[in-house]
C-alpha positions in Angstrom: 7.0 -55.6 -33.4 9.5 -56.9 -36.1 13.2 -56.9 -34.9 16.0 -55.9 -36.4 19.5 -56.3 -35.5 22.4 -54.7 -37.8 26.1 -56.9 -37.7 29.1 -55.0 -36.1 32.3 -56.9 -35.8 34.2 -55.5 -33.1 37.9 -57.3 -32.6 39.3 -60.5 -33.8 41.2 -62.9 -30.6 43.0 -66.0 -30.1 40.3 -69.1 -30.9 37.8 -69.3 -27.9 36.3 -72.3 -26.0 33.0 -72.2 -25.0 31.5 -69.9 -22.5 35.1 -67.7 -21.9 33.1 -64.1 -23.0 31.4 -62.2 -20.5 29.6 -58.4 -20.5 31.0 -56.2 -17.6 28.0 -54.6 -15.3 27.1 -50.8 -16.8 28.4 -48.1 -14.6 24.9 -46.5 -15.0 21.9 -47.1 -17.1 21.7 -48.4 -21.0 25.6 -47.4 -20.6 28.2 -49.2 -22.3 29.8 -52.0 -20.9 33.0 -53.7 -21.3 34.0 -57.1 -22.8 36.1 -59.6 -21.6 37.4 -62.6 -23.3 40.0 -65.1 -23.0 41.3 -67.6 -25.7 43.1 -70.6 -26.4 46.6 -68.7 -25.9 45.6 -68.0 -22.5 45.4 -64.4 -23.1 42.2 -62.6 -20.8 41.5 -58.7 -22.4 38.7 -56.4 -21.6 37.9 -53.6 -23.9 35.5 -51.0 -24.6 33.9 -49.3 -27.4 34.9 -45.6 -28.1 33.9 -43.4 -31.2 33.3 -47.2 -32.9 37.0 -48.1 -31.9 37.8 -51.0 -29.8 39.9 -49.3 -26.9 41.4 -52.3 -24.8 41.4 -51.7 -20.7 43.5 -54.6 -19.9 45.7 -57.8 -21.6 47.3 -60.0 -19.8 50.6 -62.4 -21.0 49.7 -65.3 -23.1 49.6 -68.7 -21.0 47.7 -72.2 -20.7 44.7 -72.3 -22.6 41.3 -70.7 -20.9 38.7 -73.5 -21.1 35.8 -71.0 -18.9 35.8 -67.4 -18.3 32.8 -66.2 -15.3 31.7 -63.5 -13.5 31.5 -63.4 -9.3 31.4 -61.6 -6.0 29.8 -60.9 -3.1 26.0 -61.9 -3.4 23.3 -59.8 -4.1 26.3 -57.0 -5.7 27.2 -56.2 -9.1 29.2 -59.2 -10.7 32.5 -57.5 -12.1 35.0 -60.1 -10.6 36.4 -62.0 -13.2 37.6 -65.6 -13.0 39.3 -67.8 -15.4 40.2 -71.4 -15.4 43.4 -72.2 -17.0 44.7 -75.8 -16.9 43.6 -76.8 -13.1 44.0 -73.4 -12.0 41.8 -70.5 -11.6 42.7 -67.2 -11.7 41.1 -64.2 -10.0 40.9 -60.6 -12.0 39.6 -57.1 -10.7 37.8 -55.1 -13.8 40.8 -52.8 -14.1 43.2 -56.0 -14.7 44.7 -56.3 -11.0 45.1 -60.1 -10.8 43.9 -61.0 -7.1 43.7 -64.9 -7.1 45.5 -67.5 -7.8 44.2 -71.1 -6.8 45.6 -74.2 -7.6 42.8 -77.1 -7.6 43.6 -80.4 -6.7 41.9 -81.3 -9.8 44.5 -83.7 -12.0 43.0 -82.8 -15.7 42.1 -78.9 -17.2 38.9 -77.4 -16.0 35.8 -78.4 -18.5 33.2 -76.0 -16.4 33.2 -73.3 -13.7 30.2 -71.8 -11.9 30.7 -69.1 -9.2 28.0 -68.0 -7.0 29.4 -65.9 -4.1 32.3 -67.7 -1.8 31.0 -70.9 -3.6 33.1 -72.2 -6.7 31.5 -75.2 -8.6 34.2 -76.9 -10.7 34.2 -80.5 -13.3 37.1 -81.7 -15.2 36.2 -84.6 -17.7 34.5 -87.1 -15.2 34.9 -85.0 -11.5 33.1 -82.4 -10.0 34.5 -80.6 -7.0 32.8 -78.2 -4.8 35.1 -75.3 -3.0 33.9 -72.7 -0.4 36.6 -70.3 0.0 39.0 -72.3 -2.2 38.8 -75.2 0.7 37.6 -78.5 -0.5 34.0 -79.2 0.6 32.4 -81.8 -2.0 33.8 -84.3 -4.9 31.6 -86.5 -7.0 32.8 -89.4 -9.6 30.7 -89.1 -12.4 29.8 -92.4 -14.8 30.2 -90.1 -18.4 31.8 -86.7 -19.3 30.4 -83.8 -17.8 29.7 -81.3 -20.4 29.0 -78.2 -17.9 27.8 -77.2 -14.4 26.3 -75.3 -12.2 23.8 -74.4 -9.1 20.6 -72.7 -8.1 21.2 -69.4 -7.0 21.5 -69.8 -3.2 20.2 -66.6 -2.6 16.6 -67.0 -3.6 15.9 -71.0 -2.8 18.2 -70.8 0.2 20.2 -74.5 -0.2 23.3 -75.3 -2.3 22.1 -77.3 -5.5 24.7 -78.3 -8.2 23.6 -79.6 -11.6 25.8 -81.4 -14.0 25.1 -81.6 -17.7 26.2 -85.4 -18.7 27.2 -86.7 -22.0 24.6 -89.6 -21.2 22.0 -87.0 -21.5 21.0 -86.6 -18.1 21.3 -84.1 -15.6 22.5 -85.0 -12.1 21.4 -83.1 -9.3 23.5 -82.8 -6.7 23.3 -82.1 -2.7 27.1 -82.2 -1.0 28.5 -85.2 -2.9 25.7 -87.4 -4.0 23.2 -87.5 -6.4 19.5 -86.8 -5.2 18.2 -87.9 -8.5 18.7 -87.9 -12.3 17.1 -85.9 -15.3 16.7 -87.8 -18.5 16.9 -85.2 -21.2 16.2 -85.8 -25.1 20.1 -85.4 -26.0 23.4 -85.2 -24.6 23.5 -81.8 -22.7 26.1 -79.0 -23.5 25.3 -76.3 -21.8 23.4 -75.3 -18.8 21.8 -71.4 -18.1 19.3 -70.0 -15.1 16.2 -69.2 -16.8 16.3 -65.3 -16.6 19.5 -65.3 -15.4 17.9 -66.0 -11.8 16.3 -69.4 -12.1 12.9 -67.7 -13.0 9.9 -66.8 -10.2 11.2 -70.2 -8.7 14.8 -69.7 -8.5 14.3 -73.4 -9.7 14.2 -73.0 -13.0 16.7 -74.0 -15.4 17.3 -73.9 -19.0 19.6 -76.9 -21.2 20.6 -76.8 -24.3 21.8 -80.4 -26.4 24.6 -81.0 -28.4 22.0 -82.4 -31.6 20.2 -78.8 -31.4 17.2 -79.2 -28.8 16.7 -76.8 -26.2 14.4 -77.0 -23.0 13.4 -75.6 -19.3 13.1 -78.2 -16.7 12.4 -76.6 -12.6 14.7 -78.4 -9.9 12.6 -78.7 -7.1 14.1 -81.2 -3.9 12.1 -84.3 -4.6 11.6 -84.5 -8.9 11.8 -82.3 -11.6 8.9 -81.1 -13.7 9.6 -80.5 -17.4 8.1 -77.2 -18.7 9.0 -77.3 -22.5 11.3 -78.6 -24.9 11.9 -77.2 -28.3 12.8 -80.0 -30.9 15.1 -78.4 -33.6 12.6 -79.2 -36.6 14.9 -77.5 -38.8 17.9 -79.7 -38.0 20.1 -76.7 -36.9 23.4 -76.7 -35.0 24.3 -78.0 -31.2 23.5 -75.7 -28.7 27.0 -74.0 -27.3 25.4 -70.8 -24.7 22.3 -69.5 -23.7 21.3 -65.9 -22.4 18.4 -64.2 -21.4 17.9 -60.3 -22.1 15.2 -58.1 -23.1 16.5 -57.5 -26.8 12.8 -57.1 -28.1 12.0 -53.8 -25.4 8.8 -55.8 -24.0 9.7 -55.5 -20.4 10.2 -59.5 -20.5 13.4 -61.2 -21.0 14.0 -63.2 -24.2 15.8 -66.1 -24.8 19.5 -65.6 -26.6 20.8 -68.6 -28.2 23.9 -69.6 -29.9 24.4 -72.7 -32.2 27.5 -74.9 -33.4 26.7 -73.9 -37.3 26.7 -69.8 -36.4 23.1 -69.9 -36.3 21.8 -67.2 -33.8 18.6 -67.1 -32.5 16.3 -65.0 -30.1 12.8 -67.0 -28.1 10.4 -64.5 -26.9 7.6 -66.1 -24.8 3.6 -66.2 -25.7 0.8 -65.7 -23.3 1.7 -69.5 -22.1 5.0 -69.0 -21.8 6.0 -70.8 -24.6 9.0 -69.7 -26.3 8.7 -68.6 -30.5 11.0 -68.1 -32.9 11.6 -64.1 -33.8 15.0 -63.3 -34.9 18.0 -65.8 -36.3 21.1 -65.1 -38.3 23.8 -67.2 -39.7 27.1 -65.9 -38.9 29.9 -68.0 -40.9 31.2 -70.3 -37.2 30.1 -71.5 -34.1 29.4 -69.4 -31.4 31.1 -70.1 -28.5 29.4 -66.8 -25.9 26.5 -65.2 -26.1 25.0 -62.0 -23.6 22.8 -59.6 -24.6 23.4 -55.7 -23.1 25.4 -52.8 -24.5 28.7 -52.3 -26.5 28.7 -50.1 -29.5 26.8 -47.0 -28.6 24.9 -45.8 -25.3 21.4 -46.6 -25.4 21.5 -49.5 -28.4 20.9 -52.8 -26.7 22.4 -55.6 -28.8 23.3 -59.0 -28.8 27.1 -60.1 -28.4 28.7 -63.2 -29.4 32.4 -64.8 -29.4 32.9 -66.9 -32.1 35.4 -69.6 -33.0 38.1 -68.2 -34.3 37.9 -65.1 -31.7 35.4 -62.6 -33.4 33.6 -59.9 -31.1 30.7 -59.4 -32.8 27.7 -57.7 -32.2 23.9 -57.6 -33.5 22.6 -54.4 -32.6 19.3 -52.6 -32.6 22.0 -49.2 -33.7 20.3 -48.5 -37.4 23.5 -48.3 -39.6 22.5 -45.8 -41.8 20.9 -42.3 -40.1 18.4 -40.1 -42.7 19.6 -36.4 -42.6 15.9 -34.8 -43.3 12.4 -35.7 -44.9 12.7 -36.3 -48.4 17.1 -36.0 -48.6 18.8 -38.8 -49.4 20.4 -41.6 -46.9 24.3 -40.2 -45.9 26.8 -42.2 -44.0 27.5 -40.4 -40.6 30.5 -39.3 -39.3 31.7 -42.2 -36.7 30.6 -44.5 -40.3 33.3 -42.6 -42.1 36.0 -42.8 -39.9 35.9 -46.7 -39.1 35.9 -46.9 -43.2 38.7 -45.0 -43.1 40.6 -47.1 -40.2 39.6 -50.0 -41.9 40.9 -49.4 -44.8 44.5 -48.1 -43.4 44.9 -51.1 -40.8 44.7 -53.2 -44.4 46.9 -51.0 -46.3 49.1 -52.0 -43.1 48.5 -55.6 -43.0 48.9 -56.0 -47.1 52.5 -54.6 -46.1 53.3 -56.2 -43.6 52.3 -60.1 -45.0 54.9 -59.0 -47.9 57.6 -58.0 -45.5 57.1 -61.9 -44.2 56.5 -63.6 -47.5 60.2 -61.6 -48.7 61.6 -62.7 -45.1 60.5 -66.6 -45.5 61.4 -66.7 -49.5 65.4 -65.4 -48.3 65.5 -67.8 -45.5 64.5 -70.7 -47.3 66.6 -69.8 -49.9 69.3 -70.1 -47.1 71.6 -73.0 -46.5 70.7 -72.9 -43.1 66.9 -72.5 -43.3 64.7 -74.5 -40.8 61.5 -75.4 -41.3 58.6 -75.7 -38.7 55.4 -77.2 -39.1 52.7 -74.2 -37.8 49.8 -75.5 -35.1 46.7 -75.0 -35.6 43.0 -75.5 -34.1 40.3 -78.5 -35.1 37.3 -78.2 -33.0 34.7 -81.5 -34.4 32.0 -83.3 -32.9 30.7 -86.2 -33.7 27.1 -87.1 -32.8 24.1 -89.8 -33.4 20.8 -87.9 -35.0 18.5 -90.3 -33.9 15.9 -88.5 -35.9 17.2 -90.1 -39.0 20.1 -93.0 -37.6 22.8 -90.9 -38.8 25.9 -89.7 -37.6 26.8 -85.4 -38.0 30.6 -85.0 -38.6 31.5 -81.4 -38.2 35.1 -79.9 -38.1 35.9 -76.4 -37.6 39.4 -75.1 -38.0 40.5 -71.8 -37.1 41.5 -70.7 -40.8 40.3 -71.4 -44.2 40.5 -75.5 -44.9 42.1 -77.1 -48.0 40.5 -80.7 -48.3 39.5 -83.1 -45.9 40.2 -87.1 -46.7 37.9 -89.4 -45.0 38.9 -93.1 -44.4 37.2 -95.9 -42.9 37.6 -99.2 -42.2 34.0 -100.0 -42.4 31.3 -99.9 -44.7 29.9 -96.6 -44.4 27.4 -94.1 -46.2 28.3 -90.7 -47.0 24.8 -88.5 -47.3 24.6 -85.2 -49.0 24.4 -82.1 -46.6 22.5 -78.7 -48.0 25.0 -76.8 -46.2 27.5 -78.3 -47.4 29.1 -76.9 -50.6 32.5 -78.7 -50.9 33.2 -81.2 -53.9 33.4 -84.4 -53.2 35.9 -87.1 -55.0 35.9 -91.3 -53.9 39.2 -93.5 -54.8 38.8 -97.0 -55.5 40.1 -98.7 -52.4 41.1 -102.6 -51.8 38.6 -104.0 -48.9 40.0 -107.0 -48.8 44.0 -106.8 -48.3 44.1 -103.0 -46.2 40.4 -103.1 -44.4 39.6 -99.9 -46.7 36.4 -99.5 -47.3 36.2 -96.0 -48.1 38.3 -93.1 -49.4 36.7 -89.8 -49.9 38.3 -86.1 -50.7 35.9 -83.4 -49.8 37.7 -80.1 -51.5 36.7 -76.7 -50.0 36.0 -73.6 -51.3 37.9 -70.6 -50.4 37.5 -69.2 -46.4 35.4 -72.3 -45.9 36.3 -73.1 -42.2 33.3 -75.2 -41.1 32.7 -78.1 -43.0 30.0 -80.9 -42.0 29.6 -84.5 -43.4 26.6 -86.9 -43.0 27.6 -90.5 -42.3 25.1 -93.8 -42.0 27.2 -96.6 -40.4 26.2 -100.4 -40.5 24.9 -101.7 -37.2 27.3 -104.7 -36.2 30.3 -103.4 -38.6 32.2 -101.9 -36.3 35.9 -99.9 -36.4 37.0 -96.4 -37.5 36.5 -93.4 -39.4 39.5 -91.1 -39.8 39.5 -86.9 -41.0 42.8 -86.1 -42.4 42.2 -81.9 -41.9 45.0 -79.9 -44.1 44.0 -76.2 -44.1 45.1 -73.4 -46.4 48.3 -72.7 -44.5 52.3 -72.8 -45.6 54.1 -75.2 -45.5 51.4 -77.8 -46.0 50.5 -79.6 -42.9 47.8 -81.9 -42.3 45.7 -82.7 -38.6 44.4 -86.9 -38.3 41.2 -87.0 -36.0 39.8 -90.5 -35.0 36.1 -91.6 -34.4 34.8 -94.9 -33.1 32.0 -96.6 -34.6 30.7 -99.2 -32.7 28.8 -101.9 -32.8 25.3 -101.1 -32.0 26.5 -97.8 -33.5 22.8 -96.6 -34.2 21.2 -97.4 -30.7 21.7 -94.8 -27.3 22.1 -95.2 -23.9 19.4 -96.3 -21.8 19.4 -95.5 -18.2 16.9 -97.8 -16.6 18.9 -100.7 -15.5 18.9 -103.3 -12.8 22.3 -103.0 -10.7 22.0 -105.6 -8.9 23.5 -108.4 -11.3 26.9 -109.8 -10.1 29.1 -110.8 -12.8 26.3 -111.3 -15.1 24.5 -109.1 -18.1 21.1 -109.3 -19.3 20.7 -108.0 -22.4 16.3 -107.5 -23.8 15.3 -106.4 -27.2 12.4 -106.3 -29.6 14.8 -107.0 -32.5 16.9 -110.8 -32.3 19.8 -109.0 -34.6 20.4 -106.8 -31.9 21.2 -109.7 -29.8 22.8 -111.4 -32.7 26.0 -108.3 -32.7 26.0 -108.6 -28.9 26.9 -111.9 -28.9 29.1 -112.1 -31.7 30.7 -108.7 -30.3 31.1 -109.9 -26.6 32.1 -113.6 -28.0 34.8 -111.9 -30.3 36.3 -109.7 -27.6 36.1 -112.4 -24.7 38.1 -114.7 -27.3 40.7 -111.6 -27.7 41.1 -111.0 -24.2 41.3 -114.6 -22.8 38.1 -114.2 -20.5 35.9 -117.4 -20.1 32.6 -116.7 -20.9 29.2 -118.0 -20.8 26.7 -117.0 -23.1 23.1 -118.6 -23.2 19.9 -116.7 -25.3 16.3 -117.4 -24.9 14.5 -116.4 -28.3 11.0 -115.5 -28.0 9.7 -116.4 -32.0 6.5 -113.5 -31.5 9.5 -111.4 -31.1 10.1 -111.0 -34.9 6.6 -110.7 -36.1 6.5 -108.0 -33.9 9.7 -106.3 -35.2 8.0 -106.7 -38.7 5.3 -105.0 -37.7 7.1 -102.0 -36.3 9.2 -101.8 -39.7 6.0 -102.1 -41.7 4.4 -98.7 -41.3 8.2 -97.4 -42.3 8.9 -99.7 -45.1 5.2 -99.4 -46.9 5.9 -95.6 -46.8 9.2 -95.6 -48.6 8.0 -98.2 -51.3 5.2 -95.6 -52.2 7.2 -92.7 -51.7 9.5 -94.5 -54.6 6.7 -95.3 -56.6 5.6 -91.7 -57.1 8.7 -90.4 -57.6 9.4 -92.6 -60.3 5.8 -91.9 -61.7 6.9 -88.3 -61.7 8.5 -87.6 -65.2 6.1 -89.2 -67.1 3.4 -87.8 -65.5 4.9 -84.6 -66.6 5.3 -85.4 -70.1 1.7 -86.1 -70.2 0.6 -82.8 -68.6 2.6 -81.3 -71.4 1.4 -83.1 -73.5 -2.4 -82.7 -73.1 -1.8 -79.3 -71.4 -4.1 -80.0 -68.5 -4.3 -82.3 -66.3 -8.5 -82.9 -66.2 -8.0 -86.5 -67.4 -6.0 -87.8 -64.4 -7.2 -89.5 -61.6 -7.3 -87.3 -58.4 -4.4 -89.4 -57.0 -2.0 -88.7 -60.1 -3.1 -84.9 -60.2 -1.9 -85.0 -56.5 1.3 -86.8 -57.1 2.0 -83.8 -60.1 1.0 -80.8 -57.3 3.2 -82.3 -54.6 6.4 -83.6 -57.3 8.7 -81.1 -55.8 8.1 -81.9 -52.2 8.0 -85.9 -52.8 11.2 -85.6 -54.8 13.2 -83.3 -52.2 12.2 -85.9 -49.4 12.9 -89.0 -51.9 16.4 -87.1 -52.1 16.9 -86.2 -48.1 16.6 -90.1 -48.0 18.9 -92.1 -49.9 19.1 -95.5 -49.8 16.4 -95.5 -47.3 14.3 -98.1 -48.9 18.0 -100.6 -49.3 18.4 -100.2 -45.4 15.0 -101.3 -44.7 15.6 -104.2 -46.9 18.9 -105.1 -45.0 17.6 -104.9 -41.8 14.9 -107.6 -42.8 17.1 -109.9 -44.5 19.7 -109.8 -41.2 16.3 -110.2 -39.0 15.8 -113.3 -41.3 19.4 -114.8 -40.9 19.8 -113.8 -37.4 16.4 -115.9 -36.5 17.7 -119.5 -38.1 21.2 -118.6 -36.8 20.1 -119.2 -33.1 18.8 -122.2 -34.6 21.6 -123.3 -36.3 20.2 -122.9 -39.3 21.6 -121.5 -42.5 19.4 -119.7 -45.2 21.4 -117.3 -47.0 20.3 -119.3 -50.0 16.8 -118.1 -49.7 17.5 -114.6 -49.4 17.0 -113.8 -53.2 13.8 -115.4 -53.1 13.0 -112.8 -49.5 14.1 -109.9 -51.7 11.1 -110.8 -54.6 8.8 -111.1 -51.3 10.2 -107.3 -50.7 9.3 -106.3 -54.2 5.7 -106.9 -54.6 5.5 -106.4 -50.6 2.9 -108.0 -48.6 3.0 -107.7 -45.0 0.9 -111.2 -44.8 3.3 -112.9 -47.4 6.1 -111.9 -46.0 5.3 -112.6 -42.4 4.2 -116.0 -43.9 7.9 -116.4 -45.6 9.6 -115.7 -42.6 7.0 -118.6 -40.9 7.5 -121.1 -43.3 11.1 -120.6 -44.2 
């Protein structure tokens, strides 16, 4: 059965963090249920829907900012405690609004994560997890990289206490008291972490992660290793992963799987005969989407799908048709509860014109005034900056809370700036002075109006390290502008590895296929030993089958790219010829088949720019970097290496690099 979900926007909040929206229980069956929310100006409100008007139940006083917003109480009960974290406290609510806790953690930064499984309160910071029974201290861990999120196997059904943190070095840590039973590699750095079902499956073991570049998979927790049960690979290059949800939104009897991206992409799994998840709903809303939970909102008996966005938007897909047909053969009519939101909607912005020209009249006469103040107005930049190892580039995506002006981009390093479908800003460069100010670029990107997600495409250098700066100035008065920093680094295009030997004292061992790997580790580790006054000892031992071997790997890469441009650039005229003869009998099969795929070779020549010119550099710094362990300086037979390149031969050129 198709599935279609109609858009209702329900309220508008302070911006929202990730996971601080939750769906109170139903008082009975396919009932309505309340919504509570809390947002960056600490505010927590619960509301209902009534005659398609939000009617709020509770709001509390504005406060620290809410970083997690979760559900609890007794086991094996219906969940309508709510907690919050605020700062390094936690706060305990009752569904009518009757604040009942308040617990101070001994926890020295805000809370990142909360889970909540009965007495049990599962808690991480940046780098520390603490475990609390009864808000008593029972467990602490030290972890070796930010923990994203956390939480445990529901204790009821596998009957022992297991944490699981989601680390930015893209592992899962699985957790008994305070130590580590053992570590899950996963393909990306995970962001958020969900029971499969919302009870850990038929297991109770079974959890779901999703990544920060977009891939999603189940993995089962058992107490001795894990078993990986599938992994879906974000083919189409969509968003990071913020919250995941399982609900029966298609009316199969099985649960689906809810999911909700960094780019406003929404996006509902059902599950095959194999249990493998497929694709059967997604919609774009216009910001990320900080909540998801699927149940009931708008009207009794309409499941739907309910997110939190960004900026604070309660919205909600639901299976309510929007239009309702009077009789066989009459016309479509707008019903009743339709007309009256119109008509709300339309006198809340009669209202809200009014009122913003009351303000604009207030501000003009006090800045007209001798004793006029002005203030610069705060405002909300969520980014993220992440490797796509897919393609060894780097996603730059910031997010403000209202419409963006321009964003500048500098850098002190030589960087690429690739072109990004979704992106529909224009894009100006300034000349800039390399040598005297370590400017290497300067780049205006110019929005269009309400854009307030913009994302950038950036290819760094391996071995030029420094960094990129995103000067944010949104659409607000008096002009104001936000600076955000990010670090490329020297092997900016490798990631972490977690097989290593700790058992080295005061020494490093550093292996790879590629000597100019080794060649920025030691001009890198040289450099800052040098700036730090630490005496260092440095010897390498270069195996020469090494480079073949890198050669070899690049080949298969390198010989697709120089055909890929050769057919592109045979393109045109093959087209003037088809014109020209008005068939295309004549050709050889392999030019006809160059003509039938022309648009798909030319959208993938353009998805790769400069693709070919990297391949090429990495060979020529493989050919320095060999005879500079031998001392050796041939920069003066790179032209001659880049002819090689041009009428490439994998024989010739492995024979240049021999001979050289």
């Amino acid at each position: 059965m198709d599935l279609n979900l109609n858009r209702a926007d329900y309220l508008q909040v302070g911006v929202t963090s990730q996971k601080t929206m939750r769906l109170l229980p139903a008082s009975r069956q396919r009932g309505t249920q309340k919504v509570v929310i809390g947002d960056q100006d600490g505010v927590v409100m619960c509301f209902g829907m009534k005659k398609g008007e939000a009617v709020t139940v509770f709001k509390t006083l504005p406060g620290q900012k809410i970083g997690r917003l979760e559900l609890g109480g007794v086991l094996n009960t219906p969940q309508e405690k709510i907690f919050i974290a605020a700062g390094s406290e936690i706060r305990g609510f009752t569904k009518r609004g009757k604040q009942f806790l308040s617990f101070e953690t001994n926890l020295t930064e805000s809370i990142k994560a909360m889970h909540i499984s009965g007495s049990d309160l599962f808690l991480s910071a940046s780098y520390i997890y603490n475990h609390y029974c009864d808000c008593k201290d029972q467990h602490y861990y030290l972890s070796g990289d930010k923990i994203n999120d956390v939480i445990c196997l529901p204790v009821e059904r596998v009957l022992r206490i297991t944490p699981v943190l989601a680390c930015q070095d893209r592992v899962l840590r699985v957790l008994q008291g305070s130590d580590v039973i053992y570590e899950i590699e996963v393909p990306g750095p995970p962001t958020v972490l969900q029971l499969h079902n919302g009870n850990g499956g038929d297991s109770g073991e079974d959890l779901l992660f999703g990544t920060s570049d977009g891939k999603l998979g189940l993995v089962q927790i058992t107490t001795s290793k894990p078993i990986h049960k599938w992994e879906i690979r974000n083919e189409k290059k969509r968003g990071g992963i913020l919250c995941v949800d399982s609900f029966d939104i298609v009316g199969d009897g099985v649960k689906d799987l809810l999911v909700g991206r960094d780019d406003g992409m929404v996006e509902v799994y059902s599950f095959d005969n194999a249990n493998e998840p497929v694709l059967r709903f997604d919609q774009m809303l216009s910001e990320s989407v900080t909540s998801i939970q699927g149940g009931c909102v708008g009207k009794d008996g309409y499941d739907e799908i309910v997110v939190s966005t960004y900026s604070g938007w309660v919205t909600g897909l639901t299976t309510e048709p929007i239009y309702k047909e009077s009789g066989p053969g009459e016309e479509l009519k707008i019903n009743q509860e339709m007309q009256n939101k119109i008509s709300s909607l339309r006198n809340e912005l009669e209202h809200l014109q009014y009122k913003v020209l009351q303000e604009r009249e207030k501000y003009q006469q006090s800045s007209q005034s001798s004793k006029a103040k002005s203030a610069v107005p705060s405002f909300s930049v969520n980014d993220k900056f992440t490797l796509n190892k897919d393609d060894a580039s780097y996603s730059l995506i910031l997010e403000v809370q209202t419409a963006i002006d321009n964003v500048l981009i500098q850098s002190d390093v030589p960087i690429d700036l690739l072109d990004v479908d979704k992106n529909s800003a224009v894009v100006s460069f300034s000349s800039c002075d390399s040598e005297s100010n370590d400017n290497f670029l300067l780049a205006t990107y110019r929005c269009q109006a309400n854009t307030t997600r913009l994302e950038l495409k950036i290819r760094s250098i391996e071995g030029q390290y420094g960094t990129l700066q995103a000067y944010v100035t949104p659409r607000i008065q008096p002009k104001t502008c936000q600076v955000h920093q990010y670090l490329i680094k020297p092997l900016s295009l490798h990631q972490r590895t977690h097989y290593i030997d700790h058992n080295r004292k005061g020494e490093g061992v550093f292996k790879s296929d590629n000597i100019s790997t080794i060649s920025i580790l030691k001009d890198v580790l040289s450099k800052e030993a040098t700036k730090r006054k630490i005496n260092l000892n440095i010897s390498y031992e270069i195996n020469e089958v090494s480079v073949k071997h890198t050669l070899k790997l690049i080949h298969p890469k390198l010989e697709y790219q120089l055909l890929l441009a050769k057919k592109v650039q045979l393109i045109d005229a093959l087209k003037e010829l088809q014109v020209h003869e008005g068939h295309t009998n004549f050709l050889i099969p392999e030019y006809r088949c160059i003509l039938e795929e022309a648009d798909h070779l030319q959208e993938e020549y353009k998805k790769q720019p400069a693709h070919l010119e990297r391949l090429y550099g990495m060979i020529t710094d493989l050919f320095i970097d060999k005879f500079k362990f031998k001392g050796t300086n041939v920069k003066t037979k790179v032209p001659l290496l880049l002819e090689i390149l041009d009428s490439y031969d994998q024989n010739a050129l492995i024979g240049f690099f021999d001979a050289a």
